[in-house]
N, C-alpha and C positions, 0 to 999 in steps of 0.2 A: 260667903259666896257659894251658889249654887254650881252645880257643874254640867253645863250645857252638854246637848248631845250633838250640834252640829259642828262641832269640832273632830280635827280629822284622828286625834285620842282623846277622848271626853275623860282619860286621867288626866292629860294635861290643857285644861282648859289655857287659851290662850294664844298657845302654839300653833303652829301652821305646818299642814304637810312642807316636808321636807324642812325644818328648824336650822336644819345646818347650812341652808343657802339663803343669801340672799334673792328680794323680787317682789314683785307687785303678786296680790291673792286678791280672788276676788271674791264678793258675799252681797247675799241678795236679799233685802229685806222690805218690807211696809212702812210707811207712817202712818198713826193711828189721826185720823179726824174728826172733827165733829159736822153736822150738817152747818148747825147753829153755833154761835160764839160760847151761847151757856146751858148750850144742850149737851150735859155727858150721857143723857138714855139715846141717843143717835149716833153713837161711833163706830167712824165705818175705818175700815183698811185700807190705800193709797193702793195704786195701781205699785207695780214689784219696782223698786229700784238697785240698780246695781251701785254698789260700793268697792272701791280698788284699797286697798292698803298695802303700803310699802315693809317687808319684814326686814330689819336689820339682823342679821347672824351673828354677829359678833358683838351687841349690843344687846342682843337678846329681849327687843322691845322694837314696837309698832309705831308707823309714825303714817300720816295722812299727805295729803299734800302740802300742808302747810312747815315739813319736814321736821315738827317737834315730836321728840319720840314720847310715846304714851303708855302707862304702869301697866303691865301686863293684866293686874286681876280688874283694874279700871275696864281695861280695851275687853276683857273675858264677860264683864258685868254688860259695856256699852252693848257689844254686839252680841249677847246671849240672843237675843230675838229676831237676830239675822241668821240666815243657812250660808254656812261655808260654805263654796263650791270645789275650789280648786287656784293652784298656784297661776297665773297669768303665763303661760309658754309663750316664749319668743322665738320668730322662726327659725331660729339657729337650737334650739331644742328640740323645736317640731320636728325638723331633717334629724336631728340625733333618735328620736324614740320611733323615725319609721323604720330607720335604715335599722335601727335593730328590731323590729318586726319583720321586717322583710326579712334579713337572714334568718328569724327563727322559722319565719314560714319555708326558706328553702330549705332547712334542715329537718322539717317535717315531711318536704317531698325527697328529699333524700332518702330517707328513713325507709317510706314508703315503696323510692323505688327497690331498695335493698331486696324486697319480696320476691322481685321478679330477674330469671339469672338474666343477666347483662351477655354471654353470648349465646348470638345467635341460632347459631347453631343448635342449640339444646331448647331453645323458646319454643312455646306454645303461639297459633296465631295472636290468642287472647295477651298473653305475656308479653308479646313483644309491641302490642299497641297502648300494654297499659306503663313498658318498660319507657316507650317513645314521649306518651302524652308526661308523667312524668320532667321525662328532660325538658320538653317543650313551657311546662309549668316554672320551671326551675330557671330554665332562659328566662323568661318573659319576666320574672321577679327580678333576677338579678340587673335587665336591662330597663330598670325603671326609674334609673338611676338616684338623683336627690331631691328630685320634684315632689314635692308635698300630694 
């Protein structure tokens, strides 16, 4: 077996981001056809279709919708010629990987505002508008609440 590169470790052909969870991944590949019935000098490439597979983690094997699970270096061989793209997120992930983007972007404007002192009294004009816009950025993330 050869070792594809569109896997998301081409050591572990087979494997899917994130191995240890279960979930739908999705891969995106061609069917090759011909014009003609017994024409192979006219083979062309299918417009792209998308493929979902189900990862079992605890089975540590691949099953389609027909829920039979499938040999890993079979499914590695099947789908060499398909590009991984990525795990299927469901909206209850999507809210988990904003909301920790958003905290890290407010702790960048934290960070940020640290630059400038916080009182007043010692501020420069300039300090105290880039101290404001700041908080103002730092609000506005945190009130964005869990909406995607």
């Amino acid at each position: 077996m050869t070792t594809p590169a569109n896997w998301p470790n081409p050591e572990r052909p087979g494997y899917p981001m994130f191995p240890e969870r279960d979930g739908w991944h999705n891969f995106v590949g061609h069917h090759v056809t011909c014009a003609e019935e017994d024409d192979t000098d006219s083979l062309e490439l299918s417009p792209i279709y998308l493929y979902c597979c189900w990862w079992d983690s605890e089975g540590q094997a691949w099953s389609g919708f027909d829920e039979a699970p499938w040999d890993l270096e079979e499914c590695a061989d099947s789908l060499a010629d398909m590009e991984y793209h990525s795990p299927a997120i469901t909206p209850t992930q999507l809210t988990e990987l904003l909301a920790g983007e958003r905290e890290r972007c407010v702790v960048k404007a934290v960070d940020e505002q640290w630059n400038f002192p916080s009182d007043p009294s010692i501020q420069t004009p300039e300090a105290a508008v880039a101290f404001r816009a700041c908080q103002r950025i730092i609000d506005a993330i945190r009130n964005l609440g869990d909406a995607p």
